[in-house]
C-alpha positions in Angstrom: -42.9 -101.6 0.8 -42.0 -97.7 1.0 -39.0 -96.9 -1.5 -35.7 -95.7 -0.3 -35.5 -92.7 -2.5 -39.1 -91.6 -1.6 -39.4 -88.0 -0.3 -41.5 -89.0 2.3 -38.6 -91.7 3.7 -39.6 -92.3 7.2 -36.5 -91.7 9.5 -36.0 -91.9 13.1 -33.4 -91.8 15.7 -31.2 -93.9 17.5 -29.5 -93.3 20.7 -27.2 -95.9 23.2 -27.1 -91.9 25.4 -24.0 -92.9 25.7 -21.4 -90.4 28.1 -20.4 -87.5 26.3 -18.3 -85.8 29.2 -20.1 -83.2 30.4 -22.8 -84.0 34.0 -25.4 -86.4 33.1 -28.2 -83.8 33.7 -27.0 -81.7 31.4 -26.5 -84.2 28.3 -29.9 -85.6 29.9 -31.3 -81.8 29.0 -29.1 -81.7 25.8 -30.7 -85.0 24.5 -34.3 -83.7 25.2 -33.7 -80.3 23.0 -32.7 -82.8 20.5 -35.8 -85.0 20.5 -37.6 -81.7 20.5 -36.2 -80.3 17.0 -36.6 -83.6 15.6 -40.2 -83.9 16.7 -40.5 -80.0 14.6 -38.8 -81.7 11.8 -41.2 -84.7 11.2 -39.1 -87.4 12.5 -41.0 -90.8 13.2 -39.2 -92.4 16.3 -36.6 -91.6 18.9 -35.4 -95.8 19.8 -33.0 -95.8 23.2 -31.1 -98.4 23.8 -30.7 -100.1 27.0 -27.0 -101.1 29.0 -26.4 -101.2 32.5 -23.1 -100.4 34.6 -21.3 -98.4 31.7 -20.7 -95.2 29.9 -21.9 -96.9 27.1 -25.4 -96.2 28.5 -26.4 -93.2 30.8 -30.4 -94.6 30.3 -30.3 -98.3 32.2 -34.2 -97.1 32.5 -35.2 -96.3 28.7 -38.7 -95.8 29.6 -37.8 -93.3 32.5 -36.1 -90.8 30.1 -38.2 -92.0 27.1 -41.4 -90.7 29.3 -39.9 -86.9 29.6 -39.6 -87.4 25.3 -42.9 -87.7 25.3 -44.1 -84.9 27.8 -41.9 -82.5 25.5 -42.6 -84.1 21.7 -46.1 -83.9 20.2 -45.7 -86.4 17.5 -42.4 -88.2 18.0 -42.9 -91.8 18.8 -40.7 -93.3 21.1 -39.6 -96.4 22.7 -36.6 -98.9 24.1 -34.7 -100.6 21.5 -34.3 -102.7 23.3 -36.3 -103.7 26.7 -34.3 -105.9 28.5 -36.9 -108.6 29.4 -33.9 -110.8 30.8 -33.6 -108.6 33.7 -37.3 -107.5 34.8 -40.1 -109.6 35.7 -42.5 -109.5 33.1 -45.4 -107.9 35.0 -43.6 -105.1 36.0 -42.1 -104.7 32.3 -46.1 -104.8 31.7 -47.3 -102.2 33.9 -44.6 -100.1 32.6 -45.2 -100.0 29.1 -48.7 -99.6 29.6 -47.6 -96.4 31.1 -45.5 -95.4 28.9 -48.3 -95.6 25.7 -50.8 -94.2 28.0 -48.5 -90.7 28.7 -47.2 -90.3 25.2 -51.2 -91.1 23.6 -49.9 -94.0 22.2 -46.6 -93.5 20.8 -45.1 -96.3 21.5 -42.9 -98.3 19.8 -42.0 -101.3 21.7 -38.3 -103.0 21.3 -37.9 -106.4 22.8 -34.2 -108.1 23.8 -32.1 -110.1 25.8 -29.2 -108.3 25.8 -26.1 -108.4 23.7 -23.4 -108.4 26.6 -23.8 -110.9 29.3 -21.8 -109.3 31.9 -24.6 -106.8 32.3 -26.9 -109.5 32.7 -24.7 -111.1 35.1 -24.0 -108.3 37.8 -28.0 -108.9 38.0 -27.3 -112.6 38.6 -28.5 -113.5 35.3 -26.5 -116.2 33.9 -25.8 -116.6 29.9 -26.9 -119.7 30.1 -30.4 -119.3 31.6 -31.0 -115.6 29.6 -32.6 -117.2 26.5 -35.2 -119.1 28.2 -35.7 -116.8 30.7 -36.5 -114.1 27.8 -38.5 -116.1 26.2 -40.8 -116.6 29.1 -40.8 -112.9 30.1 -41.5 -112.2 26.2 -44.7 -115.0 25.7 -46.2 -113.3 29.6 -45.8 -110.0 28.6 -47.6 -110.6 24.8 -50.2 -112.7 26.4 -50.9 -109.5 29.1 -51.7 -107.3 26.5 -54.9 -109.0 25.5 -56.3 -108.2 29.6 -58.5 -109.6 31.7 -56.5 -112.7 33.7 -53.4 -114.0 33.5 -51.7 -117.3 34.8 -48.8 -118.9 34.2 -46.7 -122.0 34.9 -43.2 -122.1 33.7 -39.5 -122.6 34.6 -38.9 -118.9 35.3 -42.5 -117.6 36.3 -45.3 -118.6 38.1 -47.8 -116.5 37.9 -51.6 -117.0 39.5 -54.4 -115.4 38.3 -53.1 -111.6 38.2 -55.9 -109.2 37.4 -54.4 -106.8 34.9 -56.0 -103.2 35.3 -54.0 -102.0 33.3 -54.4 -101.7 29.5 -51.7 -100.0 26.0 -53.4 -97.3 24.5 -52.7 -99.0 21.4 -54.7 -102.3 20.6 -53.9 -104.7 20.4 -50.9 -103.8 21.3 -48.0 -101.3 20.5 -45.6 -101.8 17.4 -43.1 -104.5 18.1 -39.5 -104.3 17.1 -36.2 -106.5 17.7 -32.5 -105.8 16.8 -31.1 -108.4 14.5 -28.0 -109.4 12.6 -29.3 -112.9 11.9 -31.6 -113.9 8.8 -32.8 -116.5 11.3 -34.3 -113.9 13.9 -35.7 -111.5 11.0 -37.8 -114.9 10.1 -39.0 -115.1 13.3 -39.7 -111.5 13.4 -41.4 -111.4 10.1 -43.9 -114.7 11.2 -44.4 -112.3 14.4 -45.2 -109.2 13.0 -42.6 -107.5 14.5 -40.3 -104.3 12.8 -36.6 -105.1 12.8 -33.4 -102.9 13.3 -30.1 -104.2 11.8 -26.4 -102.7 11.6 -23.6 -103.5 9.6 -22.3 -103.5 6.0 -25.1 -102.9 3.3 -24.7 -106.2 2.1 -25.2 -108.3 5.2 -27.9 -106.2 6.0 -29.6 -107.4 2.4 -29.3 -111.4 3.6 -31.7 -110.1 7.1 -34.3 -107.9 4.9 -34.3 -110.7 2.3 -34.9 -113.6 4.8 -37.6 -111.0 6.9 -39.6 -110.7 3.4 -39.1 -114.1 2.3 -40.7 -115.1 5.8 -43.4 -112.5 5.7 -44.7 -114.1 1.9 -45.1 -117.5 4.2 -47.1 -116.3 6.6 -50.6 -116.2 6.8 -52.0 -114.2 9.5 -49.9 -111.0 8.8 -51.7 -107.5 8.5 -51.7 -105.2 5.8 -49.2 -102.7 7.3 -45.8 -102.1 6.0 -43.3 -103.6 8.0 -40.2 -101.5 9.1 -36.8 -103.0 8.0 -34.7 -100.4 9.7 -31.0 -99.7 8.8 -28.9 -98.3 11.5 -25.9 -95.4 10.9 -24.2 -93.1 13.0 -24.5 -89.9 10.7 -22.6 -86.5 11.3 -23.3 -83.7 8.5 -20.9 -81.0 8.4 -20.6 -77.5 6.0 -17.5 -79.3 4.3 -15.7 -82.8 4.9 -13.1 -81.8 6.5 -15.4 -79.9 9.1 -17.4 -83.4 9.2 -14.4 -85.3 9.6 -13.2 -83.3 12.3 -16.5 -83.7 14.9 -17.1 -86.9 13.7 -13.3 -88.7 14.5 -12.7 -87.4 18.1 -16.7 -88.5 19.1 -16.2 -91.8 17.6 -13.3 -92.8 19.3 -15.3 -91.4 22.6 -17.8 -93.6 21.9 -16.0 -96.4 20.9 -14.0 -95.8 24.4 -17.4 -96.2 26.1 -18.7 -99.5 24.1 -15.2 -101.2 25.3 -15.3 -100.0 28.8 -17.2 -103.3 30.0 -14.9 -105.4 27.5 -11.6 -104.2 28.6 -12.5 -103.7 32.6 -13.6 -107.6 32.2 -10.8 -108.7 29.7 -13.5 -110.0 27.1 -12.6 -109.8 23.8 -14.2 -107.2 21.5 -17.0 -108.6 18.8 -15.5 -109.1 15.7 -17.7 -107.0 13.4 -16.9 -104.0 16.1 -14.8 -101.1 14.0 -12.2 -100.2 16.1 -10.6 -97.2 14.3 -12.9 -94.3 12.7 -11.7 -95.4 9.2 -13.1 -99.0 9.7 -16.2 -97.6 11.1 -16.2 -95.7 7.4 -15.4 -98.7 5.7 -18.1 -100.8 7.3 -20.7 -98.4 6.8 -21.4 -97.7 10.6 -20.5 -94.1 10.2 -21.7 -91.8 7.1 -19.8 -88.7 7.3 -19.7 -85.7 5.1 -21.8 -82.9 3.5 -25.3 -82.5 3.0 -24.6 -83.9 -0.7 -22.1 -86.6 0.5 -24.4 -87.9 2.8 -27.5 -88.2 0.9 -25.9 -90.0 -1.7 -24.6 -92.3 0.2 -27.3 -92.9 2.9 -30.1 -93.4 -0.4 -27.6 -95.9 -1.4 -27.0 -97.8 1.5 -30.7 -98.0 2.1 -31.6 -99.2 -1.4 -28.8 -102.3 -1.2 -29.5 -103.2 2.3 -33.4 -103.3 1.1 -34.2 -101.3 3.6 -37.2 -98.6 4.2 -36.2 -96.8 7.6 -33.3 -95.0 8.6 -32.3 -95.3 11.8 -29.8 -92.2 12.8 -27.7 -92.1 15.3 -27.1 -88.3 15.4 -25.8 -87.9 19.1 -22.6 -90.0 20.0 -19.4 -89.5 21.7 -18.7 -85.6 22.4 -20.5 -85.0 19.2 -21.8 -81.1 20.7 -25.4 -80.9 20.7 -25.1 -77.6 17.7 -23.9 -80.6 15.6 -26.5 -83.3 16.0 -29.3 -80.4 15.5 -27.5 -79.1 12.4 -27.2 -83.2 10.7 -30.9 -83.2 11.9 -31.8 -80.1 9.6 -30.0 -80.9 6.9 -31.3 -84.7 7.0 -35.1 -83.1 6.8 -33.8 -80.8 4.2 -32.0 -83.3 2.1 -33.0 -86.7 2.6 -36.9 -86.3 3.9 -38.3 -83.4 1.8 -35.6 -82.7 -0.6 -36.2 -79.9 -3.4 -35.9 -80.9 -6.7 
């Protein structure tokens, strides 16, 4: 298992692409010169989340814009964190991430989900109630495609009769696997599955998921020899003093935070619980590390080492953070966090 203060901490980002309030093409362009300097600067993954019908999410096609990262990145893997398998059929989710590891010569990193708000699954016609089963369907079709040749299927959701797949992953047998967890009980399943996980929320609750993901891993048999990835989630802004740090990071916060609620308030659902809803609580939680490049280490090392985890996951575009910002917390995270001197 990599260590948290290694210099050669693998770190990638995260992104919702949520609205900023400028035109969607240009925060589309904005987003891309992003994932360019962080492909220069040796980060591993750019993850995109997927939401529909919000400002949350200006991606509801993750592997449409993910496909453009990869025409202009060399080395940065990306992928959807997560795929929405509730709401395609999985053949065409197939087809598509075949693509998508064929263009970028195999970068992939494949995130598998449900969905986390069912109102988005619902102005599909998706009901709550069906989502689960119907995901775990898509999810069993999709992993039993990669292998080729034939596929059939009898379930409650799909029927499917002998489907020649002509189609293949570059990777093989298939690409990496992730899901986003805050349970110990889906990090278990995850671990028996050799899939990577992504979790967010307070260092210490984080520690039950990477605990329960190892402890599961140790039971299991058929796992490979490759280091898992137990990925830690914060929304990072890096600044040439706190005050300067402080000042981007409050007003593109409560942005962002405007755009998560947006499908909460317009449907009078009440907020999840764990959900900081002022930047201090957002502080206090641990979602948000803000401060200098010395701040920030410190603070990111230490977060890392109690949650047990051994990727970083940075959200360094949110709210109206301005894109001179994000590339600057980039840098410094290189400078400071994944090659420091000394």
């Amino acid at each position: 298992m990599k260590n948290a203060s290694s210099s050669k901490l693998a770190i990638g980002i995260f992104d919702h692409l949520d609205e900023d309030g400028s035109d969607i093409a240009r925060q589309y362009e904005d987003r891309l010169t992003l994932a360019e300097t962080c492909d220069r600067l040796g980060f591993y993954a750019y993850h995109l989340a997927e939401h529909h019908f919000t400002p949350h999410g200006r991606s509801p096609a993750p592997n449409l814009f993910l496909s453009s990262v990869a025409q202009r990145t060399r080395h940065l893997r990306v992928g959807p964190l997560v795929m929405l398998l509730s709401l395609c059929h999985p053949l065409r989710a197939f087809e598509e991430i075949c693509m998508l590891d064929q263009l970028s010569g195999g970068r992939l990193e494949l995130g598998l989900g449900r969905g986390s708000l069912p109102i988005e699954l619902g102005y599909f016609g998706i009901g709550a109630d069906a989502a689960p089963e119907r995901y775990a369907e898509a999810t069993k079709i999709l992993m039993d495609a990669m292998r080729g040749g034939t596929l059939s299927y009898q379930g409650q959701y799909f029927e499917l009769n002998s489907v020649p797949l002509t189609l293949r992953p570059h990777q093989r047998p298939h690409p990496p696997t992730w899901i986003a967890t805050s349970r110990p009980e889906s990090a278990s399943w995850a671990a028996a599955n050799g899939a990577n996980i992504a979790c967010v929320g307070p260092s210490w609750t984080v520690r039950k998921i990477t605990d329960a993901y190892r402890a599961q891993r140790e039971r299991s048999i058929d796992v490979d020899d490759q280091t898992p990835f137990l990925g830690l989630l914060r929304m990072v802004v890096v600044g040439r003093s706190e005050e300067e740090a402080r000042a981007l990071a409050v007003p593109a916060y409560e942005q962002w935070l405007k755009s998560f609620t947006f499908l909460y308030d317009l449907n009078e659902i009440p907020t999840p619980p764990n959900l900081p809803l002022t930047f201090a609580a957002a502080i206090e939680s641990e979602l948000c590390v803000v401060g200098t490049a010395t701040s920030v280490r410190q603070a990111l090392l230490g977060q890392l080492e109690a949650a047990g985890a051994n990727y970083l996951l940075c959200q360094l575009a949110f709210g109206n953070l301005p894109l001179e910002a994000s590339l600057y917390t980039a840098t410094i995270i290189r400078s400071e966090i994944m090659d420091p001197v000394g």
